[in-house]
N, C-alpha and C positions, 0 to 999 in steps of 0.2 A: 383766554386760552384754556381748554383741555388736552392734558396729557394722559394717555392711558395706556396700557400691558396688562395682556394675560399670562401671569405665572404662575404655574400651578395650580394650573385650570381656576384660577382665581382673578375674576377682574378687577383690577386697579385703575383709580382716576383722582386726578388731584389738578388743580391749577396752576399749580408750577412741576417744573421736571424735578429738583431737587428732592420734592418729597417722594415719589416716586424709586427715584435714587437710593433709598434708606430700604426701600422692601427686599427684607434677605430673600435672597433666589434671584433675583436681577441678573441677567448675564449685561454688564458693561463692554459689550464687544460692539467696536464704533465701526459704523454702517458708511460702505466706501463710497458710497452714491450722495449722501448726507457731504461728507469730506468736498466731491466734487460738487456739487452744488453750493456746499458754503466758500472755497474758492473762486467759483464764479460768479456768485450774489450777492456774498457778504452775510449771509446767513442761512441758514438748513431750512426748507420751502414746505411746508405741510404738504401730504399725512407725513411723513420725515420728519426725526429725530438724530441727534449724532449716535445715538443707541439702537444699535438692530430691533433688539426687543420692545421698544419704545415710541410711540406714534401720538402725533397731533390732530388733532379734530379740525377737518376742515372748514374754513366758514361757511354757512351758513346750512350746514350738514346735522341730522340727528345722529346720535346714535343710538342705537338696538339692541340688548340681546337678551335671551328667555334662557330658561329655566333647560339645560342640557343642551345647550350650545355651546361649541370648542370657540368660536370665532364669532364678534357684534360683527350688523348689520349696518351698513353706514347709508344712509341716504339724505339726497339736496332737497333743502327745503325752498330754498330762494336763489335766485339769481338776477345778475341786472341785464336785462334786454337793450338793443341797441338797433330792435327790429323797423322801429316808429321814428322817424323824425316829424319833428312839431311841422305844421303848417304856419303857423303865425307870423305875424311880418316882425322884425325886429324891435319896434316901439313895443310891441306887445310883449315881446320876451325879457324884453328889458323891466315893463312891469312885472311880470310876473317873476322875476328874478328877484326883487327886492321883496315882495313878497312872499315867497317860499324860506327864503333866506331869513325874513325875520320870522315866520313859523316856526322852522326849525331852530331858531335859538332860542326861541318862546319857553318852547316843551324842553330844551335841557336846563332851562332854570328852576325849573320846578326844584324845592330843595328847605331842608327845613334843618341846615347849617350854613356855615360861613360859606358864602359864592364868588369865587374872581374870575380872572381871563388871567391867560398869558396875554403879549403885547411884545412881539419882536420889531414891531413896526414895519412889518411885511404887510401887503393886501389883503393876505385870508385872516390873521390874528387882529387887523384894525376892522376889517370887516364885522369879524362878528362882536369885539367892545363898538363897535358904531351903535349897531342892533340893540344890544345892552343897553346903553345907556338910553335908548330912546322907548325900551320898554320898563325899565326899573324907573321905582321910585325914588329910589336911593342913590348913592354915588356910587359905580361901579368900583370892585377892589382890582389892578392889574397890574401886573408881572414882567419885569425886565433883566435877563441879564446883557451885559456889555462886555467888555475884552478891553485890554489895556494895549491894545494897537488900532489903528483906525481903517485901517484895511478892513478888521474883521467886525467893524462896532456899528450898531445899527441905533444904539439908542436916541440917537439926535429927531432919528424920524418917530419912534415911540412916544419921544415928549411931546411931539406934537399933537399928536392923537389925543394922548392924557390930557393935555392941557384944556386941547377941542372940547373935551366932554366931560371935564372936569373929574379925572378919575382921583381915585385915592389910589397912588400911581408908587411904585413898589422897586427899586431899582439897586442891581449892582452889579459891581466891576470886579469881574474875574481877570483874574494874570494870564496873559497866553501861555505862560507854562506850567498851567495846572493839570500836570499828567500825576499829581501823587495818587490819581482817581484810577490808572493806568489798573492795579492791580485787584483793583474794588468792583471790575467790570464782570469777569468773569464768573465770580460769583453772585453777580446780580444776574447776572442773564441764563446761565445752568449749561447754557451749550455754546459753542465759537457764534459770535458775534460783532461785526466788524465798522459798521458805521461810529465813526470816532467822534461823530453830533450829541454821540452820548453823553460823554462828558455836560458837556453847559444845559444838555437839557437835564441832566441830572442834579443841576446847580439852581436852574431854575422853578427844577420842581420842592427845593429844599427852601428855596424863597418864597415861593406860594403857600408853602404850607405853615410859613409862621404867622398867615393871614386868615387862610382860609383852608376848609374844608375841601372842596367840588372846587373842580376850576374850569373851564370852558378852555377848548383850543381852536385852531385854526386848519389842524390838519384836515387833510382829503381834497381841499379844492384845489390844486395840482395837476390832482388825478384823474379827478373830475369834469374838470375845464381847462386843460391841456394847459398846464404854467407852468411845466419844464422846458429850458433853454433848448432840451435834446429832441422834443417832438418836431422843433421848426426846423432843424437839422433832418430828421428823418425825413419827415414832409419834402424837405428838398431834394433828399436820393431817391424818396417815391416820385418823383418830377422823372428823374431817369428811370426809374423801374419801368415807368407807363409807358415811355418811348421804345426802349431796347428790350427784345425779345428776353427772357432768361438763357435760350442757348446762346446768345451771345453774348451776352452779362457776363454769363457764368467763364467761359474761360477769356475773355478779353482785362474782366477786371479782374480776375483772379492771379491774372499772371502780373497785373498791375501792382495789385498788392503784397505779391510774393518777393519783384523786383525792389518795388518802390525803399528806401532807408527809411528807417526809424528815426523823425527829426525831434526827440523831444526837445532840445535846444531853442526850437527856429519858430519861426512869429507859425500863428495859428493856421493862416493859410497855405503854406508849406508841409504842414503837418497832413498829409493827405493817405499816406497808408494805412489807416485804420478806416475811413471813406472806401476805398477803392476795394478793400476783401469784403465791406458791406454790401456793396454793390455788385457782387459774383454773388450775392444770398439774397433768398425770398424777405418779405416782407418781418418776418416774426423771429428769423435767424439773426436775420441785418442788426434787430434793434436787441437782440440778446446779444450778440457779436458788441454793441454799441456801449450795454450797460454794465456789460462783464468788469469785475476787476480785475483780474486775472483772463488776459484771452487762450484761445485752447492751445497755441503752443506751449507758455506760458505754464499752464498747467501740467502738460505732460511733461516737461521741463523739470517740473519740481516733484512732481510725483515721481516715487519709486516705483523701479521697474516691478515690483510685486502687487504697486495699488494699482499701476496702470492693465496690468492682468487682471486683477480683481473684478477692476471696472468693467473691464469687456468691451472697451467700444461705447460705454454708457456715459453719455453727455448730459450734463443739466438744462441742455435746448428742450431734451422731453421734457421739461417742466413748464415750461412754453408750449408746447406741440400740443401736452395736454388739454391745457387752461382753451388754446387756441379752436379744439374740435368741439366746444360748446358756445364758442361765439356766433352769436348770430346775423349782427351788424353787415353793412357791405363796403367800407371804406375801410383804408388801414389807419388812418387817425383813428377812429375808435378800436380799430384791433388793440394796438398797443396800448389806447387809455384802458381797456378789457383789462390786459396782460398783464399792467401795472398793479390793477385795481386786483389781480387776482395773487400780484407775487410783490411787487416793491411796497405797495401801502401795506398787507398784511407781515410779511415778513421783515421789514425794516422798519420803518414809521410807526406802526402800533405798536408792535414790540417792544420798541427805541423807546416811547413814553409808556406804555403799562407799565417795565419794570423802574422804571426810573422813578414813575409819580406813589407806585406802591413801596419803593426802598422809605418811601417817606410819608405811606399812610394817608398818602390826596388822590382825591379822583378825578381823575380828566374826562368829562366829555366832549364827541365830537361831533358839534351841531353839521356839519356839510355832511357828514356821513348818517345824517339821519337818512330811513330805508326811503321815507317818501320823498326826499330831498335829489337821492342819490338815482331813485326810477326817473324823476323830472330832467335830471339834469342831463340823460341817457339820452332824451328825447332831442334837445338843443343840435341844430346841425352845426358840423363842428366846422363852417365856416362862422359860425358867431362865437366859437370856442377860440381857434387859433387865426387873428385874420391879420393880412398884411404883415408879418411876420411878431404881430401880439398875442400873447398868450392870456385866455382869461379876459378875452375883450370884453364878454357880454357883460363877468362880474366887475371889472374892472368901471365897464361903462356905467351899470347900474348905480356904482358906489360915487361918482363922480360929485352929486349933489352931499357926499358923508364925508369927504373925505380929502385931502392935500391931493394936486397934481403931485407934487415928488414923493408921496407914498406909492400911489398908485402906478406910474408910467416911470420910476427908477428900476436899473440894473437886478435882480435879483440877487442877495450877499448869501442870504440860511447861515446853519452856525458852522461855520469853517472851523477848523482847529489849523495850525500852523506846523503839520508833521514832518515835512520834508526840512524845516530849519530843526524840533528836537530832533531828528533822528543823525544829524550832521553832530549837532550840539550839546543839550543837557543828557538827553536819553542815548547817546553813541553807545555808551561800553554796556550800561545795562541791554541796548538790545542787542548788540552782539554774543554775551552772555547767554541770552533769553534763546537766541533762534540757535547758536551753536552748540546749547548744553547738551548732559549726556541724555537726559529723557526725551530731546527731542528726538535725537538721534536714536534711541530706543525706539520710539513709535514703529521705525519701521516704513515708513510712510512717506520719508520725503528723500530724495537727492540734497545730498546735504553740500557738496561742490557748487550746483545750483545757488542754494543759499546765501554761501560765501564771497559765491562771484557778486551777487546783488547787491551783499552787504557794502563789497569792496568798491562797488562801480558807483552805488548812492552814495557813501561817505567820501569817495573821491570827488564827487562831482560830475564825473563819467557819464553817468545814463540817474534819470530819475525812475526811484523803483517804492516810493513813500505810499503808495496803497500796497501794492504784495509785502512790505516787511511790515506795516500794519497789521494788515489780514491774518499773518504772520503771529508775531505778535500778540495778536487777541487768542490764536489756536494754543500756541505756546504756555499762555499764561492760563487759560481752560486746564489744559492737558495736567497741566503742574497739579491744580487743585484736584480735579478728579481723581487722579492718583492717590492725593493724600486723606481722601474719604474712609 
């Protein structure tokens, strides 16, 4: 990450906002677009900061600036094309899949300190200790934490792995009610940040680091070869987009979804109005509509009447629309793998472990997101990406000979936290506290009857609201600290 500000005609750049923060002349006046966008993402989306005066360097962007210039120069150095699909028949790609794969975990071992893997015992973290262990000489070091519920515990499938390849295998058991981590967040991260994965990946990276140095991860291939539950989902309303003109989408499901009740209650398939206002939207709205924590009623809802002014009509879908007018691809499967790859892996997932692995002075690298790993993988037609309703076939396929059937072809779990039981439970009175204080209510910024009613309707039982009083939450406990700078 680079963060940078010209104050007083003086440029400033540091790799965390924090330091930044400290330069007297900072005007701390928080940017309304930033606000919306981290409502609806979970996080503030580069060039955006939650500070007006404050900006992130976009990936894979230079910056510029000479000798009597008021304002850098920003230009793209790289991007990933999605121009080329491969010709190769499948047996081919499936080689060349294990090979590019072990390339690029080759080159992130290079290292002249202690080296491990995490190890969730997910595809992409068994994938690349497979790799590991079949290039090292040594016994690979790797990284587990676990949960003291079994809903949320993956470690059974980790053992397995370890045992596979004989790791020197690293393991613990965190309580699902480790939120004393709750207030330690916002000061690791400098601005609202709302994926609550943080925590155990914060746990895990404090486990690694009593081992090793460098640690290898798993993240990007996801994003890369489509292994979110949600692509096979969209993939399905683009089944309808391709049938149904948009003028008729647009006001048949729209009125659909405006009719249709809010079933959070009711088994999954009943759940259909949040489907049916996706499907009144194009492709890139649908799956921001899909990802959103907050949908845009939702948001107007809790925004005060002075930020929704402020905004003007200004939606965090432009951060989509943007990303959207440099793809080049012609399928909306790789639209959205684009889209992700330009806004969920950077602003949540790298973020999520940079600050987490540096709270504790380890280095994570990301062999799937090496550059020549991440052009190849662009290439793959995303029928051997998402096929029959599998996600991640081609890597899934390739690893078959590495690796358990029930690593590979199980349920996806990631790290869950259990928030809808603290927020009924241990954490009740402190987040009622936290969202109804007087600083919140200071901001200025939100409908605070809004709030109340959420608070009232979640700890009733009433309506499930466990990511907005999160999302919540994480801004609240931000806000506190910034203050007290």
């Amino acid at each position: 990450p680079l963060f940078y500000a010209i104050i007083n005609e003086t440029l400033y750049f540091a790799s965390e906002l924090k330091s930044i923060a400290l330069v007297p002349g900072l005007d701390k006046k928080i940017d309304a677009k930033a606000i919306e966008q981290y409502f609806a993402l979970g996080y503030v989306a580069e060039p955006h900061t939650i500070y007006q005066q404050v900006a992130k360097l976009s990936p894979g962007h230079n910056l510029t600036i000479k000798v009597g210039d008021t304002q850098p120069t920003i230009t793209q150095y790289w991007d990933v094309s999605y121009a080329k699909q491969s010709p190769l028949s499948e047996e081919q790609l499936l080689t060349q899949m294990e090979q590019e794969l072990k390339t690029a975990v080759e080159s992130h071992m290079m290292a002249d300190v202690p080296l491990g893997s995490f190890l969730s015992g997910g595809v992409d973290s068994s994938a690349v200790v497979a790799m590991m262990s079949q290039i090292s000489d040594n016994s690979v070091t790797t990284c587990s934490i676990g949960f003291d519920v079994k809903d949320y515990n993956e470690t059974d499938f980790a053992r397995q792995v370890a045992k596979r390849y004989a790791t020197d295998h690293q393991e613990k058991i965190v309580a699902s009610d480790d939120f004393a981590l709750v207030d330690s967040l916002a000061q690791l991260y400098d601005e609202p940040y709302a994926d609550s994965s943080a925590m155990p990946t914060y746990r895990v990276c404090q486990l690694a680091r009593e081992k090793v140095t460098v640690c290898l991860s798993g993240d990007g291939a996801d994003e890369l070869l489509a292994g979110y539950r949600r692509y096979g989902l969209m993939m399905n309303e683009e089944k309808v987009r391709s049938v149904l003109p948009y003028a008729i989408r647009k006001p048949v499901f729209g009125l659909l979804g405006k009719l249709y009740p809010k079933l959070d209650w009711a088994p999954q398939f009943l759940r259909a109005k949040t489907t049916f206002q996706s499907l009144a939207m194009d492709t890139a709205e649908g799956y921001f509509h899909g990802v959103s924590l907050l949908n845009n009623q939702q948001r107007k809802e809790l925004f005060s009447s002075q930020l929704n002014q402020e905004l003007n009509g200004y939606s965090a879908l432009e951060v989509f629309r943007e990303h959207q007018k440099n793809f080049d691809g012609d399928d909306p499967l790789s639209l959205i793998q684009y889209l992700d790859i330009k806004t969920y892996l950077v602003g949540d997932i790298l973020t999520k472990v940079d600050r987490a692995s540096m709270a504790h002075s380890l280095e994570v690298r990301v062999p799937f997101l090496d550059h020549k790993f991440v052009e190849w993988t662009a290439q793959v037609p995303t029928a051997l990406k998402l096929k029959q309703g599998c996600g991640k076939y081609l890597l899934k396929k390739a690893m078959e000979p590495h690796l358990p059937d029930d690593v590979l072809y199980r349920n996806k779990m990631g790290f869950r936290v259990p928030l809808a039981d603290w927020f009924k439970g241990p954490l009740k009175d402190k987040l009622r506290q936290a969202l109804l204080s007087d600083e919140m209510r200071a901001t200025g910024l939100f409908n605070m009857d809004t709030i109340k009613r959420w608070l009232d309707d979640h700890q009733s039982g009433r309506r499930e609201y466990s990511a907005p009083l999160w999302t919540l939450l994480m801004f609240a406990s931000f806000y506190k600290q910034s203050q007290a700078e």
